[in-house]
C-alpha positions as a printed NumPy array, in Angstrom:
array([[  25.059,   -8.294,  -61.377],
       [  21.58 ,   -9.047,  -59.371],
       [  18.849,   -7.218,  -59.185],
       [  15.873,   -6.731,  -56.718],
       [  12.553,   -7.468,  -57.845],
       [  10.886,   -5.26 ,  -55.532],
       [  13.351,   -2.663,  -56.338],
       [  14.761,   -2.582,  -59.682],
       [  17.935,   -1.962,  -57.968],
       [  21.527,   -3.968,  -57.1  ],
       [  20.69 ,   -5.567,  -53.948],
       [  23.366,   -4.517,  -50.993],
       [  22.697,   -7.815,  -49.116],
       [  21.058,   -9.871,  -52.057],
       [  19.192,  -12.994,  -50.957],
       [  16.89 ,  -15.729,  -52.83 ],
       [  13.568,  -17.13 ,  -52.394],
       [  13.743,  -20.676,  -52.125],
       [   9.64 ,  -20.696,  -53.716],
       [  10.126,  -19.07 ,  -56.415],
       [  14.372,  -18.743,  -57.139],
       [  13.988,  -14.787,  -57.216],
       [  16.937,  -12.199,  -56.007],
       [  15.628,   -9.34 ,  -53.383],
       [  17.279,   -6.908,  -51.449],
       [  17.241,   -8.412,  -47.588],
       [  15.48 ,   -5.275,  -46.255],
       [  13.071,   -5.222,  -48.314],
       [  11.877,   -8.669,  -48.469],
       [  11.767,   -9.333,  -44.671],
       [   9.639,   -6.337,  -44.499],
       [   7.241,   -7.655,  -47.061],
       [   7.268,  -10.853,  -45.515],
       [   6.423,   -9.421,  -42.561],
       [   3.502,   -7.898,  -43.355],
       [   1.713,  -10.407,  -46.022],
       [   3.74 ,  -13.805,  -45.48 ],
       [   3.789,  -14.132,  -49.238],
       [   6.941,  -14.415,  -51.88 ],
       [   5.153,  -10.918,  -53.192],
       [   6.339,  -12.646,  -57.323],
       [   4.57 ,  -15.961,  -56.742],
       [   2.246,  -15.308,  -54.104],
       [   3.416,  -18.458,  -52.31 ],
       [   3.599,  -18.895,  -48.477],
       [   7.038,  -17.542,  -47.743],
       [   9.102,  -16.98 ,  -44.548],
       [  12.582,  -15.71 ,  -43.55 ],
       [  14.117,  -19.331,  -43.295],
       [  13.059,  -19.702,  -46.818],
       [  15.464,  -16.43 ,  -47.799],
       [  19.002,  -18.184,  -48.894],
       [  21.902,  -15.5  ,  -48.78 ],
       [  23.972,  -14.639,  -51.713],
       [  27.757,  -14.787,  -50.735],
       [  28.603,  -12.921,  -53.964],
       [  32.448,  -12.239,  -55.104],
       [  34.365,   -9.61 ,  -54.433],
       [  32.987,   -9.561,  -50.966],
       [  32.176,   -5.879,  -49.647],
       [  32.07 ,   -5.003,  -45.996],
       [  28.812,   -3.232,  -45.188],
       [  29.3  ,    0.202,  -44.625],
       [  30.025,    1.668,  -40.656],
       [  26.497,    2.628,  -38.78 ],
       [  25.974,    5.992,  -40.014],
       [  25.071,    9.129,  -37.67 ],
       [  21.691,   10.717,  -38.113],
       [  23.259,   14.051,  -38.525],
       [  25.901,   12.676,  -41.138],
       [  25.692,   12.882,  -44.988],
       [  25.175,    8.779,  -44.864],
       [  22.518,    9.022,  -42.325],
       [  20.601,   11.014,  -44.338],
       [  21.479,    8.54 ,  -47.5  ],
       [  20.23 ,    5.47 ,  -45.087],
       [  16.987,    7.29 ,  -44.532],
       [  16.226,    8.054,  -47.855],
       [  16.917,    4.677,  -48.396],
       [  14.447,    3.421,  -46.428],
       [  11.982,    5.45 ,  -47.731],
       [  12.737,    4.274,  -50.785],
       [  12.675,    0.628,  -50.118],
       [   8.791,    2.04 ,  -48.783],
       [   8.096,    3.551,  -51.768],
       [   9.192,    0.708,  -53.729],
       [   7.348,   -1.998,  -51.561],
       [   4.365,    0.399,  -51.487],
       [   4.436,    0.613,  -55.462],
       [   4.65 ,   -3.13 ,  -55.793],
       [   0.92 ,   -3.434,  -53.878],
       [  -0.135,   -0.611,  -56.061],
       [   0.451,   -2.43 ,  -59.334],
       [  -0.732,   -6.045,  -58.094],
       [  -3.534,   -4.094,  -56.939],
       [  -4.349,   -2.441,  -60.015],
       [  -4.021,   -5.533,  -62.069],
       [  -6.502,   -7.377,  -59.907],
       [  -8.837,   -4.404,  -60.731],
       [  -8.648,   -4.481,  -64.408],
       [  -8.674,   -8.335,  -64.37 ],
       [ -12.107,   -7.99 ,  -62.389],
       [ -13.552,   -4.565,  -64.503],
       [ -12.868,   -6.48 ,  -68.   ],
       [ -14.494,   -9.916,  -66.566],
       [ -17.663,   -7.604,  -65.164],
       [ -18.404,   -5.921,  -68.488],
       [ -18.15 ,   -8.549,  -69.462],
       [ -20.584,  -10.582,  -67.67 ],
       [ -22.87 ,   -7.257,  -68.386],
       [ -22.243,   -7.476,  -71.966],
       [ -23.264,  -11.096,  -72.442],
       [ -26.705,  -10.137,  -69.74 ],
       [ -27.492,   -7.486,  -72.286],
       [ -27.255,   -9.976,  -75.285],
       [ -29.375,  -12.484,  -73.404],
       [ -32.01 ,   -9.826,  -72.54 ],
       [ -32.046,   -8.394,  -75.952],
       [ -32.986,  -12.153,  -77.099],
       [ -35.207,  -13.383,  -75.194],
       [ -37.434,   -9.629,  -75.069],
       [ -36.716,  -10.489,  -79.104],
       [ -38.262,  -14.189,  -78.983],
       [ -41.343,  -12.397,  -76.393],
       [ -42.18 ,  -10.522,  -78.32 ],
       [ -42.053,  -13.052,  -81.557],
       [ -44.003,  -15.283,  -79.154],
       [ -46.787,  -12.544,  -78.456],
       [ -47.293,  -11.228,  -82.194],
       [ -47.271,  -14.929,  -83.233],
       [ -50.232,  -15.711,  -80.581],
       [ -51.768,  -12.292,  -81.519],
       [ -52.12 ,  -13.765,  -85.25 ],
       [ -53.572,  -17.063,  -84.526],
       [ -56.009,  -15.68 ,  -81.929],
       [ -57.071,  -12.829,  -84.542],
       [ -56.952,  -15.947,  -87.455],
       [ -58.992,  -18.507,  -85.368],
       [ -61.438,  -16.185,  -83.689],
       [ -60.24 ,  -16.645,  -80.299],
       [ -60.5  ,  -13.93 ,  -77.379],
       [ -58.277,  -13.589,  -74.825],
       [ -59.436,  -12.429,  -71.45 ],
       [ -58.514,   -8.834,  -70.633],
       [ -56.39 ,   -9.461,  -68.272],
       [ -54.368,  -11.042,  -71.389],
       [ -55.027,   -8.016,  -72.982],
       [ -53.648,   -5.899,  -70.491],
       [ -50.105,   -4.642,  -71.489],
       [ -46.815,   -5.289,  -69.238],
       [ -44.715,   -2.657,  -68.478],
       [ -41.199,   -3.502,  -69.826],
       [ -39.441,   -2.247,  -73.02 ],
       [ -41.059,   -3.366,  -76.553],
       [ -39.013,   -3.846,  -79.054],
       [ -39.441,   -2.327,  -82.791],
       [ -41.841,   -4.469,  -84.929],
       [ -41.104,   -5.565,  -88.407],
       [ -40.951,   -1.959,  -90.294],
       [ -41.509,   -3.389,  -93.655],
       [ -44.336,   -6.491,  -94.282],
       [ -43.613,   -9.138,  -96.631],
       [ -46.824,   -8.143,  -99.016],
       [ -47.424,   -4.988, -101.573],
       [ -50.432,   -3.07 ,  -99.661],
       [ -52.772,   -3.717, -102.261],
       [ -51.723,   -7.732, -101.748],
       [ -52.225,   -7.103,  -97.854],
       [ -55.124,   -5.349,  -98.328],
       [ -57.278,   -7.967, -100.038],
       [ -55.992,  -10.731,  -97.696],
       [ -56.698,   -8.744,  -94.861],
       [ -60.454,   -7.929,  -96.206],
       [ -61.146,  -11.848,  -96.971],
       [ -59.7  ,  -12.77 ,  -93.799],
       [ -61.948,  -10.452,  -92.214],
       [ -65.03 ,  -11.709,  -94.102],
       [ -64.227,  -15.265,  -93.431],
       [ -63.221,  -14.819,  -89.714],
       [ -66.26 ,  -12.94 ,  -88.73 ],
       [ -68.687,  -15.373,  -90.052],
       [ -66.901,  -18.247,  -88.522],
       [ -69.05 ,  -18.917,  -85.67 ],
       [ -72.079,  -18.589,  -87.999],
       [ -71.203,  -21.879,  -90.035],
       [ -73.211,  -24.773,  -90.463],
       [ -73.242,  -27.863,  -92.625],
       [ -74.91 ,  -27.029,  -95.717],
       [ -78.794,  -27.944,  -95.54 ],
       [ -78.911,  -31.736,  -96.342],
       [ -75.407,  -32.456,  -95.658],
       [ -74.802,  -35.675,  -95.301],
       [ -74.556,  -37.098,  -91.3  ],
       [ -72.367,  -39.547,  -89.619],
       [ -74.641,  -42.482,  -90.121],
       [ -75.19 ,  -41.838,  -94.051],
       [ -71.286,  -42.062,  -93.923],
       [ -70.995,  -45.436,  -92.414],
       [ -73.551,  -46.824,  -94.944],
       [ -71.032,  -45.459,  -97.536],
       [ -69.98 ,  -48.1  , -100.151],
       [ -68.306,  -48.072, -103.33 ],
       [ -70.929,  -47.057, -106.196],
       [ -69.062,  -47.196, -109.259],
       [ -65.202,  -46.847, -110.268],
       [ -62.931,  -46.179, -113.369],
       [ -59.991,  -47.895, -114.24 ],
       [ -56.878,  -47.611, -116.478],
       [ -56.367,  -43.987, -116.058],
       [ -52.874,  -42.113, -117.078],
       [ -50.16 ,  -44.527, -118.417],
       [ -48.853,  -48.006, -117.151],
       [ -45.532,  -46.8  , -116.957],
       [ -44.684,  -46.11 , -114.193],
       [ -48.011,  -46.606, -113.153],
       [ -50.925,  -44.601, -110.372],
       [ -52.536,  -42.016, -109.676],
       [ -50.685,  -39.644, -107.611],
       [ -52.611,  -36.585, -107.079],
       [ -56.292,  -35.636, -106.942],
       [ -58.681,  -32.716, -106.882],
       [ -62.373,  -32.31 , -107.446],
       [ -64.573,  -29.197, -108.861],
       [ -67.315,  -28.091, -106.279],
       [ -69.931,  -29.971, -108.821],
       [ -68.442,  -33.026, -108.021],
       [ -68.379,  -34.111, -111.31 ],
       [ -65.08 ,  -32.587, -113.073],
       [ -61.871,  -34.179, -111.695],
       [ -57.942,  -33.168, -112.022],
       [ -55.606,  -36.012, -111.354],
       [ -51.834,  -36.195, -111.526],
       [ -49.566,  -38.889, -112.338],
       [ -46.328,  -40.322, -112.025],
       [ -46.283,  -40.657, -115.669],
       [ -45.732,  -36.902, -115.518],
       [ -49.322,  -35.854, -117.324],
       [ -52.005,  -34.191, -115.533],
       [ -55.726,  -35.482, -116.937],
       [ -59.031,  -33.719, -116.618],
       [ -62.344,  -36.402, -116.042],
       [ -65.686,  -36.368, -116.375],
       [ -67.659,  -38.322, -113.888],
       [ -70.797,  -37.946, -115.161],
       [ -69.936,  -38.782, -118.964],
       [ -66.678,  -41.059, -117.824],
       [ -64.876,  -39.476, -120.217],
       [ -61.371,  -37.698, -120.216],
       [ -62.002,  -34.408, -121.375],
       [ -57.773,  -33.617, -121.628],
       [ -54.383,  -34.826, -121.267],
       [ -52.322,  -32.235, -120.124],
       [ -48.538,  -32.955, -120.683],
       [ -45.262,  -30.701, -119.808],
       [ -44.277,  -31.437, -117.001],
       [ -41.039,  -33.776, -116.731],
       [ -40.918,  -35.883, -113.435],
       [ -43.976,  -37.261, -111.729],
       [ -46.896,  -34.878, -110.065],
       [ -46.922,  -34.317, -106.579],
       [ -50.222,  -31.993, -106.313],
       [ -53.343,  -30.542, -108.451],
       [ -55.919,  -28.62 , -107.416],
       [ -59.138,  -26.455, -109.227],
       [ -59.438,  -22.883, -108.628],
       [ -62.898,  -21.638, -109.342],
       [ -63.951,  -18.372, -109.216],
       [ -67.525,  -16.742, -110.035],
       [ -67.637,  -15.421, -113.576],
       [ -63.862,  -16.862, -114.674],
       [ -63.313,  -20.366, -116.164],
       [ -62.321,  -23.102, -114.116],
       [ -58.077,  -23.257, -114.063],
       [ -56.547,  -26.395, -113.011],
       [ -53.247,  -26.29 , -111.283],
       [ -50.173,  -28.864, -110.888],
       [ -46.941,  -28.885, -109.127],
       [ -44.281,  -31.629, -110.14 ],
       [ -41.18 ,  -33.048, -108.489],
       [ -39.504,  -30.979, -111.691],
       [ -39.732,  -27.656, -109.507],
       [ -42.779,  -26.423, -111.629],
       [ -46.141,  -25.007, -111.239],
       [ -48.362,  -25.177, -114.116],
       [ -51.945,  -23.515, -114.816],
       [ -54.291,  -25.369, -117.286],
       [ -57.621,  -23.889, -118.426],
       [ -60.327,  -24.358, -121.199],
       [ -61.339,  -22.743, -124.143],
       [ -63.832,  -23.919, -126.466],
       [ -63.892,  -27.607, -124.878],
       [ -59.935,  -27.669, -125.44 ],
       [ -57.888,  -27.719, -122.172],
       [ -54.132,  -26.248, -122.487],
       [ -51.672,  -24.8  , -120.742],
       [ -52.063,  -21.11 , -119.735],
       [ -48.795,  -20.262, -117.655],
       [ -46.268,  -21.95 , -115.487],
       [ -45.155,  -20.964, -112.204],
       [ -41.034,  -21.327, -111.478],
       [ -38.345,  -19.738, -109.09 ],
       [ -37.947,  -22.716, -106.994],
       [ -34.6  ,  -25.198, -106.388],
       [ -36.365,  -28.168, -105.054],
       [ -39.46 ,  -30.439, -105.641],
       [ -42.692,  -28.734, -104.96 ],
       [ -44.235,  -30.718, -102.357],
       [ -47.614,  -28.334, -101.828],
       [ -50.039,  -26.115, -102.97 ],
       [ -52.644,  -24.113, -101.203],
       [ -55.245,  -21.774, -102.693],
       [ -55.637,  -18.684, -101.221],
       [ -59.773,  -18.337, -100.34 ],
       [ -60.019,  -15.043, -102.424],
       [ -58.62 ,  -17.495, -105.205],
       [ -56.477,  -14.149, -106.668],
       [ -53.454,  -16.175, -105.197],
       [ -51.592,  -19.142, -104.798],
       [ -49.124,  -20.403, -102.105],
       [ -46.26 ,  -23.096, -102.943],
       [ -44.046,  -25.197, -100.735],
       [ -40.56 ,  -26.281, -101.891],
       [ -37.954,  -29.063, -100.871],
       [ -35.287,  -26.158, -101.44 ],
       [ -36.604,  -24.429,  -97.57 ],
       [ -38.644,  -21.889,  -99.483],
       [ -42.609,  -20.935,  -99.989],
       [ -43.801,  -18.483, -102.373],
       [ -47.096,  -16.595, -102.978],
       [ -47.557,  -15.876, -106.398],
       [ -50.608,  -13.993, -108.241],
       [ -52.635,  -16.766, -110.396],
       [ -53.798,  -14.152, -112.818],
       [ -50.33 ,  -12.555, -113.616],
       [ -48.338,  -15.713, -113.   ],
       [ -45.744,  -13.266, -111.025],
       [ -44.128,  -13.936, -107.836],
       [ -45.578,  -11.854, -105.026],
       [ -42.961,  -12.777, -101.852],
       [ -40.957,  -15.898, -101.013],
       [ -40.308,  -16.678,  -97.442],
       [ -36.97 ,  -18.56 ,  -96.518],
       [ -35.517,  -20.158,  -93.559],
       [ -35.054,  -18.299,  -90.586],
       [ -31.993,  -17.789,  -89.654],
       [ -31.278,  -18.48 ,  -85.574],
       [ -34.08 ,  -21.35 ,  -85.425],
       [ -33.313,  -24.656,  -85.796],
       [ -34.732,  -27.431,  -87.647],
       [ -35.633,  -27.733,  -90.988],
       [ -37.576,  -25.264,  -93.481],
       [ -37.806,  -28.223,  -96.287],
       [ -41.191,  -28.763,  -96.996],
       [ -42.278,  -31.953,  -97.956],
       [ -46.097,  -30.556,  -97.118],
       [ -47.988,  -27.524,  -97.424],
       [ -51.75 ,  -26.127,  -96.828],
       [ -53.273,  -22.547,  -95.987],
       [ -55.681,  -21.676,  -93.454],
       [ -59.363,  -21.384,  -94.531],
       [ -59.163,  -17.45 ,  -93.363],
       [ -56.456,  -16.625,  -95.966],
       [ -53.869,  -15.234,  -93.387],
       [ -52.031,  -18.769,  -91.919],
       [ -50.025,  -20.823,  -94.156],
       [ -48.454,  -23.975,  -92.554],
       [ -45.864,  -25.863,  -93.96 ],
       [ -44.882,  -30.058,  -93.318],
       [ -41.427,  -30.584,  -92.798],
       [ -39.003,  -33.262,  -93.375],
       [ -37.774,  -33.151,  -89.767],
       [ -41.444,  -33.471,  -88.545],
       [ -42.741,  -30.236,  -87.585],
       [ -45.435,  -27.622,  -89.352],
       [ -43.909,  -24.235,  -89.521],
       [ -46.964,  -22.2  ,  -89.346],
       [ -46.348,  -18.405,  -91.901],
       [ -48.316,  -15.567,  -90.887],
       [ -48.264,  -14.141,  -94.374],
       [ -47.816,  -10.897,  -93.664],
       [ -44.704,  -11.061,  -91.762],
       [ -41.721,  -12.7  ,  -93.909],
       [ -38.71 ,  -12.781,  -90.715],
       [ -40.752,  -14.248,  -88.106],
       [ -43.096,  -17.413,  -87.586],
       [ -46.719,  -17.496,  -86.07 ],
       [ -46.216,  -20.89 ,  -84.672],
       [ -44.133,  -24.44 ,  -85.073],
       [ -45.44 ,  -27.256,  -84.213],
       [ -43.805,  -30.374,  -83.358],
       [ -45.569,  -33.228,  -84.934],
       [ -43.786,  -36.433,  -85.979],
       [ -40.027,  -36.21 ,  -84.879],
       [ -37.567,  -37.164,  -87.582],
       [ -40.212,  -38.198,  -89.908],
       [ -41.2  ,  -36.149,  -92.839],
       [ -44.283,  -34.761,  -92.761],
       [ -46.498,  -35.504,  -95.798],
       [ -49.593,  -34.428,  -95.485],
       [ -51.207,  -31.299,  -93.429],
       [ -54.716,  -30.484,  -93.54 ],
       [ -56.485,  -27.172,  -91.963],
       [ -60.251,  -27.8  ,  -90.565],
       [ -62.725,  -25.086,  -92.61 ],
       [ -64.035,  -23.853,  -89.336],
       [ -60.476,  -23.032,  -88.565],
       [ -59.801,  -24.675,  -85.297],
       [ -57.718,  -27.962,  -86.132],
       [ -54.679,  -29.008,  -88.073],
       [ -54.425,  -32.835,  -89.088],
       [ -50.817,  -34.082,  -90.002],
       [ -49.675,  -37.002,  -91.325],
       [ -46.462,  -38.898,  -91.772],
       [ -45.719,  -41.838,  -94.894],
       [ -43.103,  -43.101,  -92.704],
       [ -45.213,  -43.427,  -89.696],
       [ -48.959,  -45.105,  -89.423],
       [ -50.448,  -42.539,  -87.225],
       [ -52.502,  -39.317,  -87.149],
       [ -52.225,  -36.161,  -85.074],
       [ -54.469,  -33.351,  -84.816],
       [ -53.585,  -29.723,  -82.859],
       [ -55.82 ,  -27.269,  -81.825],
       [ -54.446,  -23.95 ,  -82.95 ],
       [ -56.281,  -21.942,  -80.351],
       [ -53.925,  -23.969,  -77.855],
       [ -50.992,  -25.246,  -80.36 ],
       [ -51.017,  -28.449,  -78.99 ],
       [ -51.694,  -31.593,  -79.687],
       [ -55.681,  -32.363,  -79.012],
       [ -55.423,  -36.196,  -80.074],
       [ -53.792,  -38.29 ,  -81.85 ],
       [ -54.048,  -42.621,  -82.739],
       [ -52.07 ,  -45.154,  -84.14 ],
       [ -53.128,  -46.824,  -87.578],
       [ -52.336,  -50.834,  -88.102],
       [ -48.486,  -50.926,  -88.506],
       [ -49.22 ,  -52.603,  -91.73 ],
       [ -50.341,  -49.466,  -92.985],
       [ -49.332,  -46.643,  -95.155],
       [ -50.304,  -42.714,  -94.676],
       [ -50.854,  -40.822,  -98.202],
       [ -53.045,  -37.587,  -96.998],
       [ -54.932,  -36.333,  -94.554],
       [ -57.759,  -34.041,  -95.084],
       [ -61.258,  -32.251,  -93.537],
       [ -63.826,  -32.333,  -95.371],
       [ -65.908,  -29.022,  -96.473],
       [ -68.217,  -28.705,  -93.817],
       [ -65.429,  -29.944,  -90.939],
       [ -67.791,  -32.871,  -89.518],
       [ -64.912,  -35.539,  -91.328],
       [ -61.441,  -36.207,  -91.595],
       [ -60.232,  -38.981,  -93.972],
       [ -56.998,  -40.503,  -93.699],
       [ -56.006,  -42.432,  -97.3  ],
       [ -53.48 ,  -44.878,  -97.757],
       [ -53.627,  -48.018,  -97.669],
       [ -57.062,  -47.627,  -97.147],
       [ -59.383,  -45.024,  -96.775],
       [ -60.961,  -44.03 ,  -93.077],
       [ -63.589,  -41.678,  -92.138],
       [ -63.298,  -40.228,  -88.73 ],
       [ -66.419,  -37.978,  -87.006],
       [ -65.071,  -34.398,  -85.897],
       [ -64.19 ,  -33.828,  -82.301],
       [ -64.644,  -37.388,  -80.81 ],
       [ -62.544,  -38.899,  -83.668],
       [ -64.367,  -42.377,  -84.077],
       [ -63.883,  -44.043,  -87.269],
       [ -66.676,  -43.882,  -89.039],
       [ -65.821,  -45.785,  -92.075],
       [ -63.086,  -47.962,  -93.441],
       [ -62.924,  -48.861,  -97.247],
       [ -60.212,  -51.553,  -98.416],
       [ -61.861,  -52.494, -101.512],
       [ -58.416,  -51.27 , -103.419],
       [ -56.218,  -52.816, -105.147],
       [ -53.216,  -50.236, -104.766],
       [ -52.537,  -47.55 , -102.223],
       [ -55.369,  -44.747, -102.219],
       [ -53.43 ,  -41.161, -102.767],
       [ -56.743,  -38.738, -101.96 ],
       [ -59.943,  -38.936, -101.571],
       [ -62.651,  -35.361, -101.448],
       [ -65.939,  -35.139, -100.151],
       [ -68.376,  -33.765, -103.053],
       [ -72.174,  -33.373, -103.725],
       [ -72.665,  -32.142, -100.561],
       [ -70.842,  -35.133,  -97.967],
       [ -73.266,  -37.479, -100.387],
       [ -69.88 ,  -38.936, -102.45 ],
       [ -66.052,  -39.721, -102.042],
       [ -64.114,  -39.545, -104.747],
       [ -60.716,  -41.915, -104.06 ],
       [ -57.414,  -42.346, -106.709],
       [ -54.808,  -44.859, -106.066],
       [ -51.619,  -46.13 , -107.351],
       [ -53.975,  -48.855, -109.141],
       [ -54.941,  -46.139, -111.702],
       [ -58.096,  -45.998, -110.642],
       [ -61.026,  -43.5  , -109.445],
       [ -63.802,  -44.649, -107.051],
       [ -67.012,  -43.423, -106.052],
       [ -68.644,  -44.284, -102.636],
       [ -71.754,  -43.4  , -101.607],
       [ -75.318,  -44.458, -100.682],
       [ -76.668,  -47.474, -103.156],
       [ -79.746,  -46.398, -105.055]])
């Protein structure tokens, strides 16, 4: 038995659609077709030559034209209003389905618009509150038509900071002393100029420090007298040396892969504590007592090699840099964890560190990556970054080095001879040159009174502040220098090297 798709119904003169094979009742299709043109199933072009008749078995004879005032006139009338109804419903539902097919792909359009909005007003206002930070961090003003506010919707800011309030307290109150007296800094009285520097040559030199196996000296730091020095080694001991006497005062051992960093935190009325990080995952603090120098605490939490440390300038605390995509502050007196800042989640590129260095103001922390770009860490804020800057694609960035007026960032790559420096009131790049390809990068680093910049590696160069000519260049080495400090007021560098071996340049008596 056939049914009508229009009707639902047995079909009294039942004919087929040659476009799309479907059974209708007669009437009813060549009315349909009559008004749209369409097979109403497929929605194909359709006309009455394309109906086929269905000579179906046991043939009935049609029924005798009924009377209008008969019992079947009134039957053919209702079934034409029927057949109406029927064609009638048939638009209804195609129209209804068109509607929901275009409400459901509207919200949702609107739903993905919302999404979008929400993210980029989210990434603004990131944007803003990272800007806000520098500009507060570096001194800079913006103009007040900067200032003034737009009117759109703010989102909620962080409701919990990534520092106890005591913590955020003291960093906020050194910042504040730092930042303020920015402007006011000068080169210490007698500071040494850029043409005592270029008359610089080495004075004197010790060799045959830490062991010979494996051999070099891989890290470096020098007390503000310039006469005590910390060096690390790949021979896994940290040793303490006296210029002055050339004597080593201590061999510090306990660490158990090679050191990567050391550094001296001094602080009025405390001994002097030296610090070292090691490719073992461990921070260690050495100090003295009674001439002896041993270890007072060690500094762990970390699943990578520590590839930085940075002082914080109120010298209470002490910022770390992992391979593992983490940083940690930690408190130097109580040897506890303070906060740890992971990866982002949402930003690409890499959070391994293969660098590290804090901002002379105490409130910036960047980080070198091995992907080539500097996260910059507002340290206050633990889900959110002040800054990145792109420095060295797809080369890991090894060295990073904040000027101490604030202003510029050096960076550095071992896989790449060249040198970049950003101005963080702009985060961009402000210049940047191209070493001898021969050449090897080991560190970066401003000097204290930010007229210099050396570059060490496989030699040392001076370069003047702000018009970046090179100064100096010392190759008098025998192995690749790893650091080199300005001391005794910009009268003395102080270079180590793979050879084992620290030198002293400087002005010949």
């Amino acid at each position: 038995m056939f049914f009508c798709a229009i009707s639902g119904s047995p079909p009294t003169a039942p004919v087929v659609s040659k476009t799309s094979g479907t059974v209708y009742e007669k009437a009813l299709i060549e009315r349909y077709i009559e008004e749209n043109g369409t097979d109403p199933i497929s929605g194909e072009p359709l006309t009455k030559e394309d109906l086929i008749d269905v000579k179906a078995k046991p043939s009935t004879l049609p029924p005798r034209p009924a009377n209008q005032t008969s019992i079947p006139a009134l039957l053919t009338a209702l079934q034409s209003e029927y057949d109406s109804i029927m064609l009638e419903s048939l638009e209804i539902k195609k129209a209804f389905q068109n509607s929901r097919q275009e409400l459901a792909n509207a919200l949702y359009r609107e739903d993905a618009a919302t999404r979008v909005i929400a993210r980029l007003m989210k990434e603004r206002d990131e944007a803003r509150q990272a800007l806000s930070s520098i500009q507060s961090t570096i001194g800079f003003q913006p103009t007040a038509a900067a200032e003034a506010p737009a009117e759109d919707v703010e989102m909620a800011p962080e409701t919990q900071g990534a520092l106890p309030e005591e913590v955020e307290a003291k960093v906020m109150e050194t910042n504040q002393a730092l930042s303020s007296g920015r402007k006011k800094r000068k080169p210490a009285p007698g500071y040494s100029k850029a043409d005592q520097v270029k008359g610089f040559t080495q004075t004197s030199h010790v060799p045959s420090l830490h062991a010979t196996k494996p051999a070099g000296i891989t890290a470096l730091d020098v007390a503000k007298d310039g006469n005590l020095v910390v060096t690390g080694g790949a021979d896994k001991a940290v040793q303490i040396f006296d210029l002055e006497a050339s004597k080593v005062l201590g061999t510090l051992k306990g660490h158990t892969k090679a050191i990567t960093h050391v550094a001296f935190r001094e602080k009025d009325g405390e001994n002097k504590l030296a610090i070292s990080a090691s490719a073992d995952k461990t921070v260690k603090i050495w100090g003295e007592e009674g001439g002896k120098w041993s270890n007072k605490g060690s500094l762990g939490g970390h699943k990578g090699e520590i590839n930085g440390l940075a002082l914080h300038p109120s010298n209470d605390y002490l910022a770390v840099g992992s391979s593992d995509s983490t940083w940690s502050l930690y408190d130097i007196n109580t040897h506890e964890e303070i906060s740890k800042y992971e990866a982002i989640k949402g930003i690409e590129g890499s959070f391994a560190y293969t660098s590290f260095a804090g901002h002379p103001d105490g409130v910036l922390f960047g980080g070198g990556t091995k992907d080539g770009n500097v996260r910059v860490w507002d340290v206050r804020q633990r889900n959110s970054l002040a800054a990145t800057l792109e420095s060295h694609p797809s080369k890991a960035l090894t060295t990073l080095s904040f000027s101490e007026n604030g202003y510029y960032l050096a960076t550095g790559s071992s896989s790449e001879p060249s040198v970049k420096i950003f101005d963080l009131r702009k985060l961009d790049i402000l210049s940047s040159w191209d070493l001898p390809s021969e050449n090897a990068v080991s560190e970066v680093r401003f000097d204290p009174s930010a007229q210099f910049l050396s570059v060490s590696g496989t030699d040392l160069r001076v370069y003047a502040n702000k018009t970046w000519d090179e100064l100096l260049k010392f190759d008098d080495n025998a192995g690749v220098l790893t650091g080199a400090r300005f001391v005794k007021n910009g009268g003395e560098i102080v270079l180590s090297g793979l050879d084992r071996t620290l030198r002293v340049l400087g002005t010949q008596a």
